[in-house]
N, C-alpha and C positions, 0 to 999 in steps of 0.2 A: 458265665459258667464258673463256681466255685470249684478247684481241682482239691482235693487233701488227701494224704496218704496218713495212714493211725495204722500202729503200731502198736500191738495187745499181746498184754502175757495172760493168759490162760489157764486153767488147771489144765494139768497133765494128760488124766485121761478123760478131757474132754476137748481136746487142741478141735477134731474133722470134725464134732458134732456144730460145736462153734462155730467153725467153717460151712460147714453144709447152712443153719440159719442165717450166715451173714450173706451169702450167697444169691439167699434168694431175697433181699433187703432192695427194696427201691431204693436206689440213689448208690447202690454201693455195687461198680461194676467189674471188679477182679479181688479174689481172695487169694492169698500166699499161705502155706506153710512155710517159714524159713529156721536157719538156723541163727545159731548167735544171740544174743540178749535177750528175743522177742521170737514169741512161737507163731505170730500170725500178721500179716502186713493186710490194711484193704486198703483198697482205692476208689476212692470216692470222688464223682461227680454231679453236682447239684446244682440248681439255677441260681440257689441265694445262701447269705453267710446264714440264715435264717432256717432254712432244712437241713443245713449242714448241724445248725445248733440243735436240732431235733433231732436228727439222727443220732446224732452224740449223746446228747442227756437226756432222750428217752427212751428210743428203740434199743442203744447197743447196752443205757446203762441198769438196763432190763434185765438183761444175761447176768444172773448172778456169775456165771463160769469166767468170767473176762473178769480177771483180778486187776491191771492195770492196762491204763493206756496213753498213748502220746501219740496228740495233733500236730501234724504239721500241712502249713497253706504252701501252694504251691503258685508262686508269682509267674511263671514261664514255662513253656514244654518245647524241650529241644530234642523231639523225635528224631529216630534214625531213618525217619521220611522225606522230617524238613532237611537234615545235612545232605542227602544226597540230590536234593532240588539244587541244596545251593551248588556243591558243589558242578552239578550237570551244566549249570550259567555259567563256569567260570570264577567263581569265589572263590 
């Protein structure tokens, strides 16, 4: 399972329209409006670095409204599920 979280600046008044498209996007299964730098965070998970390259440079780079964006791969997931496993053994 490929993890990445991408991070897109957007036109203005089209940040939810965006949102609502990406939403319903095979392979991309949480959308964010956030503040700060960047109007929109997804999170994506895919089987291969290969869908992940597809969803990038053809589904998302379709939306003329996503003016920019930055990939980032995510090597590890330290949910607040697994610390509490550990923690429950005694780590």
């Amino acid at each position: 399972m490929v993890t990445s979280i991408i991070l897109m600046n957007v036109e203005r008044s089209k940040i939810n329209e965006v949102a609502e498209l990406l939403e319903g996007t095979p392979g991309i299964s949480e959308v964010y409006s956030v503040s700060g730098n960047y109007d929109l965070v997804a999170i994506v998970r895919v089987a291969t670095n290969e869908e992940l390259a597809n969803l990038v440079t053809k589904k998302m780079h379709a939306i003329k409204e996503i003016l920019k964006t930055e990939t980032m791969l995510a090597f590890k997931a330290y949910s607040r599920h697994d610390l509490e496993a550990m923690f429950s053994v005694g780590m």
